[in-house]
Backbone as JSON Lines, residues from 0, in Angstrom:
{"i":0,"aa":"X","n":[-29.53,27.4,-63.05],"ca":[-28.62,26.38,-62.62],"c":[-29.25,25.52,-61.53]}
{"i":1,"aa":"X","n":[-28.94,24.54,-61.35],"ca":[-29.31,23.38,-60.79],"c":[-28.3,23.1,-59.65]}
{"i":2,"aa":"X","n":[-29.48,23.46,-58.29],"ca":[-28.6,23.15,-57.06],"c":[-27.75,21.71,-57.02]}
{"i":3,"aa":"X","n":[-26.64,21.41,-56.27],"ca":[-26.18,20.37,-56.33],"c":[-25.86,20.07,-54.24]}
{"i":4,"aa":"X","n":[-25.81,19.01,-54.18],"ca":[-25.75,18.48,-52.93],"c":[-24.14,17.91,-52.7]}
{"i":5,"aa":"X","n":[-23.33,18.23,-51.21],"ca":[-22.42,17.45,-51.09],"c":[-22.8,16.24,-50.44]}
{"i":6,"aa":"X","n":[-21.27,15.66,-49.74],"ca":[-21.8,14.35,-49.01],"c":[-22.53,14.11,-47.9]}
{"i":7,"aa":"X","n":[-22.49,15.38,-47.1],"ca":[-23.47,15.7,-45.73],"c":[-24.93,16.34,-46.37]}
{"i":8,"aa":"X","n":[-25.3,16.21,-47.35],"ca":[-26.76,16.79,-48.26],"c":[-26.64,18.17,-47.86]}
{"i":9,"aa":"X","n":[-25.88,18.97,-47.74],"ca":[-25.9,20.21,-47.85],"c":[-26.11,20.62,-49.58]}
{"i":10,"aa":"X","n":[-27.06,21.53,-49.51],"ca":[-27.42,21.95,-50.82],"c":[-26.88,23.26,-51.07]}
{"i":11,"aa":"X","n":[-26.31,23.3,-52.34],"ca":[-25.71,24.31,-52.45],"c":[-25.46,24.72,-54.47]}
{"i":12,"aa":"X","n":[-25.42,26.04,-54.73],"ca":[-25.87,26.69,-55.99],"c":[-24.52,26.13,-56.7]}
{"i":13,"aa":"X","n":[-24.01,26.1,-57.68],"ca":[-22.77,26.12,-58.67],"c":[-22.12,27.39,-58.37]}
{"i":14,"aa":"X","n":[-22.68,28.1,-57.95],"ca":[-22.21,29.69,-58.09],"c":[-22.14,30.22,-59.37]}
{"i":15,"aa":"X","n":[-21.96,31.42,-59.87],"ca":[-21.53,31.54,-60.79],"c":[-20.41,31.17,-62.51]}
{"i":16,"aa":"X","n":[-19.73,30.08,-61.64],"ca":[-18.83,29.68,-62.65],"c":[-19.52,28.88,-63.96]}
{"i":17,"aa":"X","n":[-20.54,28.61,-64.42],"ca":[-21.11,28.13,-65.3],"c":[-20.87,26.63,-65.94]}
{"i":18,"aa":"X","n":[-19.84,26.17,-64.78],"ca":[-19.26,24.63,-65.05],"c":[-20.3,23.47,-64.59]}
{"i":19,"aa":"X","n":[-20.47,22.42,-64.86],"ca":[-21.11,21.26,-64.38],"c":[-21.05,20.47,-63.68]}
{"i":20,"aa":"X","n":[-19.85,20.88,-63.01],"ca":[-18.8,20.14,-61.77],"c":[-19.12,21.53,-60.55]}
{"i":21,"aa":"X","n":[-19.02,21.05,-59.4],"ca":[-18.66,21.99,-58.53],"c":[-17.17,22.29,-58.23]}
{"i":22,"aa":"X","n":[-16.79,23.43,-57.87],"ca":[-15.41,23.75,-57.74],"c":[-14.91,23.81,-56.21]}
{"i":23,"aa":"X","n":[-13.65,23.65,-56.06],"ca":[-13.45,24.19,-54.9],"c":[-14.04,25.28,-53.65]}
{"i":24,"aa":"X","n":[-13.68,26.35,-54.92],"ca":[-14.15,27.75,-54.1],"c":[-15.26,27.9,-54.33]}
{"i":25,"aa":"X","n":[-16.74,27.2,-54.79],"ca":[-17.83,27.22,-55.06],"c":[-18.37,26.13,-53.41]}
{"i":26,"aa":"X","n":[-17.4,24.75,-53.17],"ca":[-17.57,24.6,-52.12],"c":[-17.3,25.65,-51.15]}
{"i":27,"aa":"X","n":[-16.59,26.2,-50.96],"ca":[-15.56,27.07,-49.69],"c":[-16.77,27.93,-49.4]}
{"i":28,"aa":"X","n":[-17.15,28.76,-50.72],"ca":[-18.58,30.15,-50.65],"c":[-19.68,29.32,-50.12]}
{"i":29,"aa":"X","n":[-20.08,28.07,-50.08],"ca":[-20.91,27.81,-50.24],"c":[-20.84,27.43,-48.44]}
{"i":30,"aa":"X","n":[-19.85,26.52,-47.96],"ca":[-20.0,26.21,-46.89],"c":[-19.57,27.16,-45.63]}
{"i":31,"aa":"X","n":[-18.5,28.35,-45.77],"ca":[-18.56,29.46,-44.93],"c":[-19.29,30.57,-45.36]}
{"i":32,"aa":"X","n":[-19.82,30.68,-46.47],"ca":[-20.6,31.67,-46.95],"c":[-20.17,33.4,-46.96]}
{"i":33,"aa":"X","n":[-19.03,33.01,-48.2],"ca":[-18.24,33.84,-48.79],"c":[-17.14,33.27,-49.32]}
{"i":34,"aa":"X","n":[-16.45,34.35,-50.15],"ca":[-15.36,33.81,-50.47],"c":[-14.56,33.48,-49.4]}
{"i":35,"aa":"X","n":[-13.09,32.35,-49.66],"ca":[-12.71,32.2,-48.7],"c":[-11.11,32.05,-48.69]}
{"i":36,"aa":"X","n":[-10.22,33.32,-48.11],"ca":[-9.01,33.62,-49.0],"c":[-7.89,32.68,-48.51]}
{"i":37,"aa":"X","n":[-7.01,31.76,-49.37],"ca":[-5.55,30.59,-48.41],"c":[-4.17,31.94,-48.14]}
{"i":38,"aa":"X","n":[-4.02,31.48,-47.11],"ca":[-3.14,32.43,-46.56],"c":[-1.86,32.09,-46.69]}
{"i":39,"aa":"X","n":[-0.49,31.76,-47.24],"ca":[0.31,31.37,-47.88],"c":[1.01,31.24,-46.41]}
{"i":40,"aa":"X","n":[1.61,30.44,-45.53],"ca":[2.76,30.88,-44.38],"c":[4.11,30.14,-45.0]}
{"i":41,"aa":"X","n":[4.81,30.32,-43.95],"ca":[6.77,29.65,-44.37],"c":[6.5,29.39,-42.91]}
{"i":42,"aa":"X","n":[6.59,28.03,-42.39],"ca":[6.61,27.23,-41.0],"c":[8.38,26.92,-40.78]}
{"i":43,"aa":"X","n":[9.52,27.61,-41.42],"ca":[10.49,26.99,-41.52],"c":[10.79,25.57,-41.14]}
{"i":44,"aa":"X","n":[9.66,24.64,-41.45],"ca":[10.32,23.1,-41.9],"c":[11.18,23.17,-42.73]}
{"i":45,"aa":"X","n":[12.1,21.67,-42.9],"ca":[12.63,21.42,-44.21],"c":[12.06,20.1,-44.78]}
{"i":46,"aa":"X","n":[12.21,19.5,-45.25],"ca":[11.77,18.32,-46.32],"c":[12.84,16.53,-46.02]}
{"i":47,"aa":"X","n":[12.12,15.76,-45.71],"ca":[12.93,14.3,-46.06],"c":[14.15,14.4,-47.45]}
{"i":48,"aa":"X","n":[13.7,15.27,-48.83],"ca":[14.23,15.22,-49.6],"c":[14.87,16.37,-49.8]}
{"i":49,"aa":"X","n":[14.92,17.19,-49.13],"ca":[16.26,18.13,-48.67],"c":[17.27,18.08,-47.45]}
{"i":50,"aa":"X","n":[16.63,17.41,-46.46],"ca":[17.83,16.78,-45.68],"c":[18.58,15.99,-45.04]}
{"i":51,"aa":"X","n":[18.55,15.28,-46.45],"ca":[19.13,13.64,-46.5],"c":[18.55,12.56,-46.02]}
{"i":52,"aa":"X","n":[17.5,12.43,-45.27],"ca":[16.83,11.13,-45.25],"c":[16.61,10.55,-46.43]}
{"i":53,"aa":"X","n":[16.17,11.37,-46.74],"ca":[15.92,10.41,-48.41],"c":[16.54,10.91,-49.52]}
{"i":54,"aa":"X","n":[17.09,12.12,-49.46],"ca":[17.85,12.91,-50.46],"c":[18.31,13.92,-50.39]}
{"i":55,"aa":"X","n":[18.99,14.81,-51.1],"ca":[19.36,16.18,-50.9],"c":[18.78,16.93,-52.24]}
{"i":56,"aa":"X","n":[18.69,18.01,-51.99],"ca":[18.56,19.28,-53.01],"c":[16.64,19.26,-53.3]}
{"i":57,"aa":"X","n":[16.32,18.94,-52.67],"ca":[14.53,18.65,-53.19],"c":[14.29,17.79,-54.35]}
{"i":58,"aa":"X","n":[13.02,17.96,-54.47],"ca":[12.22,17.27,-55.91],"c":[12.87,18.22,-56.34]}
{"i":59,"aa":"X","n":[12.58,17.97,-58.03],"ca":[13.05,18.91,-59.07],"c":[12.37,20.11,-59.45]}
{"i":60,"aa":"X","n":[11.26,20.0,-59.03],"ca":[10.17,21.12,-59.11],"c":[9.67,22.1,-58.34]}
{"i":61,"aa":"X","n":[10.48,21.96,-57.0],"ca":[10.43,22.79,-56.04],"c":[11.73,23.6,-55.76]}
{"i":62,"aa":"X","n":[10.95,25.41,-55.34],"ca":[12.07,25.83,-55.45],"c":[12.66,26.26,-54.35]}
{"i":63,"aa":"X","n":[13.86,26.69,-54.16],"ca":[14.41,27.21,-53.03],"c":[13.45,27.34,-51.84]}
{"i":64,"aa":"X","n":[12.55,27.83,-52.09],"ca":[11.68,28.27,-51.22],"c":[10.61,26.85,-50.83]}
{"i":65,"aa":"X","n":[10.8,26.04,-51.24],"ca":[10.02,24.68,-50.89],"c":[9.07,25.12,-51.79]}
{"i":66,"aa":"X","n":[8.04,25.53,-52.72],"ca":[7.18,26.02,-53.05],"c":[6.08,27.24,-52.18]}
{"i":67,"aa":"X","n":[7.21,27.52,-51.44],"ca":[6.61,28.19,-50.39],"c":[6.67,29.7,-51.38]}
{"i":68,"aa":"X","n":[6.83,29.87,-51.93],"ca":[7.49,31.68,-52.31],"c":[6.72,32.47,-51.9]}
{"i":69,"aa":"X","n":[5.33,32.46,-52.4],"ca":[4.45,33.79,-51.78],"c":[4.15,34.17,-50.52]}
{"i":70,"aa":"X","n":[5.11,32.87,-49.64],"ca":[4.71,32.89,-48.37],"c":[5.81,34.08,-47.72]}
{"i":71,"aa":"X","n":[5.91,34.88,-46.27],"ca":[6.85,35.72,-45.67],"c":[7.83,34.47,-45.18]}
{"i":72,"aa":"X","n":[9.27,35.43,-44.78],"ca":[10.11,34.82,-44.72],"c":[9.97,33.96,-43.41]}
{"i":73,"aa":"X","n":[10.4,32.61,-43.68],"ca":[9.99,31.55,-42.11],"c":[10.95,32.41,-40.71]}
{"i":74,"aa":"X","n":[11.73,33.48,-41.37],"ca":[12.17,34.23,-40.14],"c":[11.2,34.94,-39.08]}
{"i":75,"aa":"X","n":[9.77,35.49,-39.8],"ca":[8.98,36.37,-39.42],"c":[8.39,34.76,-38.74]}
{"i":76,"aa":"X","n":[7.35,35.78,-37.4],"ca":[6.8,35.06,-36.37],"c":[5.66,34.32,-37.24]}
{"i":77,"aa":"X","n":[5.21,33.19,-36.84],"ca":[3.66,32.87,-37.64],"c":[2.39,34.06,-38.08]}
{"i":78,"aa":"X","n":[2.49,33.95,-36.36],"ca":[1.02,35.31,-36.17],"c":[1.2,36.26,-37.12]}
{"i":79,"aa":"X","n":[2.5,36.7,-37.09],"ca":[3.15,38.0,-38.0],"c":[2.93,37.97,-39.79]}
{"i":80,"aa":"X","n":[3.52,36.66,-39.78],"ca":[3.45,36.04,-41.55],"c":[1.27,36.21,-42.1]}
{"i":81,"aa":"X","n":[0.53,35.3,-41.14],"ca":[-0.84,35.51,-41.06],"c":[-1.38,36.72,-41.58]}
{"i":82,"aa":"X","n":[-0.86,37.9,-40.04],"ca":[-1.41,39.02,-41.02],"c":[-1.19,39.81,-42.07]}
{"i":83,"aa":"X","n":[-0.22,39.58,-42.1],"ca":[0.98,40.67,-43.14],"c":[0.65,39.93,-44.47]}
{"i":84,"aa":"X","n":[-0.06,39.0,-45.06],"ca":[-0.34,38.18,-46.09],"c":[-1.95,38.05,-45.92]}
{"i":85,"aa":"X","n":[-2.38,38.35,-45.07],"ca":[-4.27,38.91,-45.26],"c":[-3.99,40.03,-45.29]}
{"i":86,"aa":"X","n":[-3.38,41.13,-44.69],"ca":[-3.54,42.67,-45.38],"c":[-3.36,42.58,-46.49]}
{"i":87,"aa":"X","n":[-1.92,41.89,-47.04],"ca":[-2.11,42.08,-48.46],"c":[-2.98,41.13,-49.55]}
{"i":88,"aa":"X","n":[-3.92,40.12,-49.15],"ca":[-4.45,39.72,-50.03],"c":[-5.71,40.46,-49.56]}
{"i":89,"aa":"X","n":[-6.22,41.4,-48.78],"ca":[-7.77,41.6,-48.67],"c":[-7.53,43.07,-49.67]}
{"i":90,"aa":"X","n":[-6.36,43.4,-50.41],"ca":[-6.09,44.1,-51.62],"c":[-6.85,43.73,-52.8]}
{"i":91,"aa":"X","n":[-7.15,42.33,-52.79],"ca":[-7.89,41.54,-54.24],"c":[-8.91,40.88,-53.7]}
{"i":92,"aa":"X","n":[-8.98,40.14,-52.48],"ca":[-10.3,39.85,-52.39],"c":[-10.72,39.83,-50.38]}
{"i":93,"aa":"X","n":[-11.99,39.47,-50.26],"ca":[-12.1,39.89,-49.05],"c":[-11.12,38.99,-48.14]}
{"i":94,"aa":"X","n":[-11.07,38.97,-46.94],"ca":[-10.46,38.49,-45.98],"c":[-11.2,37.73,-44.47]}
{"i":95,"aa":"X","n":[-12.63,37.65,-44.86],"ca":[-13.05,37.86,-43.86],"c":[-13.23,36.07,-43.02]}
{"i":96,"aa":"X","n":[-13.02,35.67,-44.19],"ca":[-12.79,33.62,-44.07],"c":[-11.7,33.58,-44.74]}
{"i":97,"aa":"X","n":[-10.58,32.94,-43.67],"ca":[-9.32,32.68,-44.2],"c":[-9.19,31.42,-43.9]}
{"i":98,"aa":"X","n":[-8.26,30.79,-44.55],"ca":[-7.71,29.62,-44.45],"c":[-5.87,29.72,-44.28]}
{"i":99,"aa":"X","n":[-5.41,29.48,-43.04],"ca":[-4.1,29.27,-43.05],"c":[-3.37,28.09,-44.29]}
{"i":100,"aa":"X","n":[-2.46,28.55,-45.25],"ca":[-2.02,27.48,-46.04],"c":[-0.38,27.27,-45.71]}
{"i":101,"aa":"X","n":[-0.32,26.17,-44.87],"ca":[0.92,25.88,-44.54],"c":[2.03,25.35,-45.56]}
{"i":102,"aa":"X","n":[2.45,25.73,-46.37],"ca":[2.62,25.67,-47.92],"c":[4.23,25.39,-47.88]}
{"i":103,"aa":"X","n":[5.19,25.7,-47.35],"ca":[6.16,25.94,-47.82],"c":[6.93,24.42,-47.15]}
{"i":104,"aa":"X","n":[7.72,23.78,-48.5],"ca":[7.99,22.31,-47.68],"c":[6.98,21.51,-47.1]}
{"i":105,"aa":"X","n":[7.5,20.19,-46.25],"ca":[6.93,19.72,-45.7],"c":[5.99,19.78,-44.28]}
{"i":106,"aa":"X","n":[5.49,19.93,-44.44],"ca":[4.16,20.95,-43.02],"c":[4.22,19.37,-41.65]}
{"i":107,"aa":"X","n":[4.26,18.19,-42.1],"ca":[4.06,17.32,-41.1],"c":[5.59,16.7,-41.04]}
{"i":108,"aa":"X","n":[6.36,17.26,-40.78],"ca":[8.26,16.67,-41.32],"c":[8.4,17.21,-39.69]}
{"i":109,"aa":"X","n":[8.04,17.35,-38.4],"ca":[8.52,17.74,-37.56],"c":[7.85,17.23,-35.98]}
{"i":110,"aa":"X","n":[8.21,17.13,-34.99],"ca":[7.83,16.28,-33.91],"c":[6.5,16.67,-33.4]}
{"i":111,"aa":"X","n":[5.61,15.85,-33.34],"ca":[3.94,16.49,-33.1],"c":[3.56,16.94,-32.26]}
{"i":112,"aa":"X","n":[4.47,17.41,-30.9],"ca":[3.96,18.86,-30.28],"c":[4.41,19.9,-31.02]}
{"i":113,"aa":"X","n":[5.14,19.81,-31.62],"ca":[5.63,21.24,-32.59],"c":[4.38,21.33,-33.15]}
{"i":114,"aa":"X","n":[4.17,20.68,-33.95],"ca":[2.7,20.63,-34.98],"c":[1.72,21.35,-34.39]}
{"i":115,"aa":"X","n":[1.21,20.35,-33.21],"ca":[-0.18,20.53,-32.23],"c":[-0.1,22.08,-32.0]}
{"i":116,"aa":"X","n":[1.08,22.92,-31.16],"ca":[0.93,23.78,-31.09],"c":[1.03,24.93,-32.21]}
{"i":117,"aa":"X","n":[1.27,24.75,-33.03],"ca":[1.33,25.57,-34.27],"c":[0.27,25.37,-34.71]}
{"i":118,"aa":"X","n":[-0.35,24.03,-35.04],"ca":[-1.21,24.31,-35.66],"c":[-2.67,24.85,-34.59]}
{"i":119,"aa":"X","n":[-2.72,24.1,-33.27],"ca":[-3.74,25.08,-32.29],"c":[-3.95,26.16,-32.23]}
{"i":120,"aa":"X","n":[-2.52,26.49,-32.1],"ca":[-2.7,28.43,-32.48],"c":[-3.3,29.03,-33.75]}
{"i":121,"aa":"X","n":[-2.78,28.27,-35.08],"ca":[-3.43,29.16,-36.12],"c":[-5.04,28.93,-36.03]}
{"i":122,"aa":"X","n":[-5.41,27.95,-35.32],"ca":[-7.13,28.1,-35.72],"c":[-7.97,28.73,-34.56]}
{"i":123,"aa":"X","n":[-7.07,29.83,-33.85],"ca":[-7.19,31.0,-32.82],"c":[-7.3,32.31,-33.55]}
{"i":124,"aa":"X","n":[-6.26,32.23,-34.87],"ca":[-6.39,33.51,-35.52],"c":[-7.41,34.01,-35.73]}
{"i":125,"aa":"X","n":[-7.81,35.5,-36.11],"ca":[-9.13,35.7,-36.48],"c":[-9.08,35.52,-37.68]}
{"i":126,"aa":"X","n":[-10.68,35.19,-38.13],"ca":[-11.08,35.09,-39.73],"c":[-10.65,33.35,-39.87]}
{"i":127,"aa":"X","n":[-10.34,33.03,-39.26],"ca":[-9.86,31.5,-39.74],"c":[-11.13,30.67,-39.72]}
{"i":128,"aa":"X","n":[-11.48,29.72,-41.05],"ca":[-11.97,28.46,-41.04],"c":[-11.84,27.07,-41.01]}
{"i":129,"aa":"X","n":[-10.51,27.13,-41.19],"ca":[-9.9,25.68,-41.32],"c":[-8.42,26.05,-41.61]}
{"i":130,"aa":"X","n":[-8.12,25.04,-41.97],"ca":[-6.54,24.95,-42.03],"c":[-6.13,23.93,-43.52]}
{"i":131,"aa":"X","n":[-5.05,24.13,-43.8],"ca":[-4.58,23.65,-45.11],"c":[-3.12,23.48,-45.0]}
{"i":132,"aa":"X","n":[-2.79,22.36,-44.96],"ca":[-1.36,21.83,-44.74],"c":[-0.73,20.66,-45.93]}
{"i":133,"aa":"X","n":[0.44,21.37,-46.44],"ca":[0.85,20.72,-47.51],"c":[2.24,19.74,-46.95]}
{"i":134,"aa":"X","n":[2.21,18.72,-48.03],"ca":[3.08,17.65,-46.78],"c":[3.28,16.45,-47.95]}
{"i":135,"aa":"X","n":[4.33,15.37,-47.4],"ca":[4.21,14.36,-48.02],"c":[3.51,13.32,-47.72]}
{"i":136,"aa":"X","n":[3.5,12.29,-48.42],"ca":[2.57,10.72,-48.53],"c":[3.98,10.22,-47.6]}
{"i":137,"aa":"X","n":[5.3,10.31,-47.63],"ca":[5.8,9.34,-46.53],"c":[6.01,10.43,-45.31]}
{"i":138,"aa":"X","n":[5.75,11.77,-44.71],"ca":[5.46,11.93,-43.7],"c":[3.91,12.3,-42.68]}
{"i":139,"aa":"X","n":[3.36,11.17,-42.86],"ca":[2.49,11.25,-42.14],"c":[2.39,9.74,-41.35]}
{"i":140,"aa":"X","n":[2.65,9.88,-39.98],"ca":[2.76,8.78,-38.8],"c":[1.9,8.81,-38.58]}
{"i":141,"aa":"X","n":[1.25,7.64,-37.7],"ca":[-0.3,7.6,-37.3],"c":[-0.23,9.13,-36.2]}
{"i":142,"aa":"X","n":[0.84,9.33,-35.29],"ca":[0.26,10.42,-34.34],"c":[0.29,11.27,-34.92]}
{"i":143,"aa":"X","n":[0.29,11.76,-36.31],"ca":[0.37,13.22,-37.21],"c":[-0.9,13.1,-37.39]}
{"i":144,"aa":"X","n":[-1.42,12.18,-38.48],"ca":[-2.64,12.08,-38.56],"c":[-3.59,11.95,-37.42]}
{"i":145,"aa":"X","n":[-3.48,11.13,-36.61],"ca":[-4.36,11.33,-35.4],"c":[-4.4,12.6,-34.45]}
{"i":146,"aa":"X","n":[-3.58,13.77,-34.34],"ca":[-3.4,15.02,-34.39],"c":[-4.56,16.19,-35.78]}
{"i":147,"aa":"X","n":[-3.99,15.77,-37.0],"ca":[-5.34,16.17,-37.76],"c":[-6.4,15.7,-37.31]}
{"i":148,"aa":"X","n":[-6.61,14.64,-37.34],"ca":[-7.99,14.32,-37.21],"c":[-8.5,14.95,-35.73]}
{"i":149,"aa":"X","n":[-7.99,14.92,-34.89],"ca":[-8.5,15.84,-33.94],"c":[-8.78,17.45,-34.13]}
{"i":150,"aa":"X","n":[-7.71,17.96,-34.91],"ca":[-7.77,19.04,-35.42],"c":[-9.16,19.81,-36.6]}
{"i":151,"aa":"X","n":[-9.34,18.48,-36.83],"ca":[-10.16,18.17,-37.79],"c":[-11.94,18.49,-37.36]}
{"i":152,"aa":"X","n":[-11.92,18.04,-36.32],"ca":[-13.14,17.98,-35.37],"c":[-13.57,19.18,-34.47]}
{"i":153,"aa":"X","n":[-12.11,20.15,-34.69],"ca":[-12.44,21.8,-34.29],"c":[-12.79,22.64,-35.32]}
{"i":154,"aa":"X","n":[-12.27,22.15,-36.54],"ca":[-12.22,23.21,-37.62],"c":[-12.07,22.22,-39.09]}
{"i":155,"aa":"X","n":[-12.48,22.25,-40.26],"ca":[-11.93,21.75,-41.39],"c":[-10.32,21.6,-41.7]}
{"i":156,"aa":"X","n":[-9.67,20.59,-41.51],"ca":[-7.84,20.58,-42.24],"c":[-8.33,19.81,-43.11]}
{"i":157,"aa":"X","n":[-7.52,20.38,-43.91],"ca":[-7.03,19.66,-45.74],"c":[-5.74,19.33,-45.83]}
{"i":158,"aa":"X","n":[-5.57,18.36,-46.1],"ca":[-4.0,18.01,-46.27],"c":[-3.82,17.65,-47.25]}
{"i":159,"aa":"X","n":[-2.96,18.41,-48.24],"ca":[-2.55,18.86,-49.09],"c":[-1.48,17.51,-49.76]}
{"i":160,"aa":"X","n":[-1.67,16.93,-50.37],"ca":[-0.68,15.3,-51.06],"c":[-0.25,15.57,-52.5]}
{"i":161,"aa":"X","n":[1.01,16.02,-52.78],"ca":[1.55,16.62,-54.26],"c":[1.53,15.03,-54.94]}
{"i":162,"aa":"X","n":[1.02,14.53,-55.47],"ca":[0.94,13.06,-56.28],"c":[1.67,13.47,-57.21]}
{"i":163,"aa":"X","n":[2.59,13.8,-57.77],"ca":[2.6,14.45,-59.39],"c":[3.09,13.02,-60.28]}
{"i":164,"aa":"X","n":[3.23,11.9,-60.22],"ca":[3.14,11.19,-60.78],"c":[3.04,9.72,-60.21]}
{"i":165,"aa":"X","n":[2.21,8.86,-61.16],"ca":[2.05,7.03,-60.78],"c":[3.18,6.42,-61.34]}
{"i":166,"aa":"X","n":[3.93,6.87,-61.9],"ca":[5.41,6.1,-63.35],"c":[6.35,6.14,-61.99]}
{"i":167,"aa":"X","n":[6.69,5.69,-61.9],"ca":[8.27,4.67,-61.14],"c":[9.45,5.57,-61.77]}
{"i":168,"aa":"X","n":[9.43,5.33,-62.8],"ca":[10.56,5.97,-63.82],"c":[10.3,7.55,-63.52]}
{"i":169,"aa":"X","n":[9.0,7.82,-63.75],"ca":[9.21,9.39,-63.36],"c":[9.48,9.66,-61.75]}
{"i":170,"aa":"X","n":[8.98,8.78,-61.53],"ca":[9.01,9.63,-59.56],"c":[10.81,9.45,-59.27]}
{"i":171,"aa":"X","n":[11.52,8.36,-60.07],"ca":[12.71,8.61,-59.93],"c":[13.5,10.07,-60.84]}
{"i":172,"aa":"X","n":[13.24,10.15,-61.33],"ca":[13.51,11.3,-62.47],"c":[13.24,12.96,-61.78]}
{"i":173,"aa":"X","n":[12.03,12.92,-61.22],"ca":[11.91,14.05,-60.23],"c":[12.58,14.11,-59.53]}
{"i":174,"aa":"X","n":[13.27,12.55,-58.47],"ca":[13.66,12.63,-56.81],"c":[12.62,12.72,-55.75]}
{"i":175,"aa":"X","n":[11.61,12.49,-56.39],"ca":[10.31,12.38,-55.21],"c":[11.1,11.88,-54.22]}
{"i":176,"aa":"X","n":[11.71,10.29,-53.93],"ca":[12.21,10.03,-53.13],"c":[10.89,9.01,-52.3]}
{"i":177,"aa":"X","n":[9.9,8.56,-52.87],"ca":[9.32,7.5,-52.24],"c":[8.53,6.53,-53.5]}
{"i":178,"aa":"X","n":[8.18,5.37,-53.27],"ca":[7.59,4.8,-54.56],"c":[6.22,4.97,-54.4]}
{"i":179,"aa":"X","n":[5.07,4.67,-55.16],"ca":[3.79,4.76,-55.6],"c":[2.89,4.58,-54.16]}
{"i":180,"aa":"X","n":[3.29,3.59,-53.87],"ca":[2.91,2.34,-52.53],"c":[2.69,3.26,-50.87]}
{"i":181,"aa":"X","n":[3.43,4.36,-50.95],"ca":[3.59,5.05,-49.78],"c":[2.04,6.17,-50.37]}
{"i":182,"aa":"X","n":[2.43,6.66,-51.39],"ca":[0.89,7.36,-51.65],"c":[-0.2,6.95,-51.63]}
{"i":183,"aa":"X","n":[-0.58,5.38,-52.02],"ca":[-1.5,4.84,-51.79],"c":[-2.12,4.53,-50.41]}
{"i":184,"aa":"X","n":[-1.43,4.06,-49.59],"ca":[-1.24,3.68,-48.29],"c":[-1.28,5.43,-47.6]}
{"i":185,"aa":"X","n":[-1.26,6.47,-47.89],"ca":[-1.42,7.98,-47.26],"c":[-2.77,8.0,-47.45]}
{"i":186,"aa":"X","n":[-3.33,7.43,-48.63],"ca":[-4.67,8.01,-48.97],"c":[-5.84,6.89,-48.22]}
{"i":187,"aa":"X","n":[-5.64,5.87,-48.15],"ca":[-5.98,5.0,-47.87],"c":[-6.66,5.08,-46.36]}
């Protein structure tokens, strides 16, 4: 197999997966050097489109749980949810590079010292490499993002943007609850 380079010329193998594309977790092994396990949390946020800013009852595709399910209950402390979800995933694979995945609902839906300190703390945990925060295209304010991006400059964040559709007609049909224009303008 034929090494391949990212955008900083870091060179790095395909790994084993035998594909022609590099993968995610072929980046992740490659740049902390190992596997590298997402740690599911429940931040008890709620969502623009669960409480009435823009709608009630969620998208259609999310469940009770915000898509959070595998995560512990947002009752349990953070720190607490962290480990109690690396003990049980270093059951299937190692643990030793984790990634906090702020998964459940909207991760940037809340006032940005809340954030700052939640998210400062998780990249204190041990085993942590970065961070992974799932969120919408209409909540991110410049001081959210300018918060990642600082965050960004201690550790790798990924922020996580559910696009699930460009159709008008469908994003109404789901209840996304924002038009095309707000995703573009997130990515942008």
């Amino acid at each position: 197999m034929t090494p391949q380079q990212d955008r900083e010329g870091r060179v790095f193998p395909l790994a084993d997966t035998h594909k022609r594309y590099n993968t995610y977790d072929a980046w992740l092994k490659s740049t902390f050097g190992g596997k590298c396990a997402k740690i599911p949390l429940d931040a008890g946020f709620t969502c623009p489109n669960m409480d009435g800013r823009c709608g009630v009852g969620g998208c259609i595709y999310c469940s009770g749980r915000g898509s959070g399910d595998f995560a512990e209950s947002p009752a349990v402390p953070m720190r607490e949810q962290y480990d109690r979800q690396r003990e049980f995933l270093a059951k299937k694979w190692p643990t030793e590079r984790c990634i906090p995945y702020f998964q459940a609902r909207t991760n940037t839906y809340a006032p940005v010292e809340v954030l700052r300190s939640l998210f400062e703390e998780a990249l204190t945990w041990p085993a942590v490499v970065g961070l992974n925060i799932a969120t919408r295209a209409d909540c991110l304010p410049d001081e959210v993002v300018a918060l990642l991006g600082r965050l960004n400059r201690i550790k790798p964040v990924w922020v996580e943007l559910g696009l699930q559709t460009i159709h008008e007609s469908t994003a109404r049909y789901i209840r996304r609850g924002y038009e095309l224009p707000v995703d573009e303008d997130a990515l942008g």
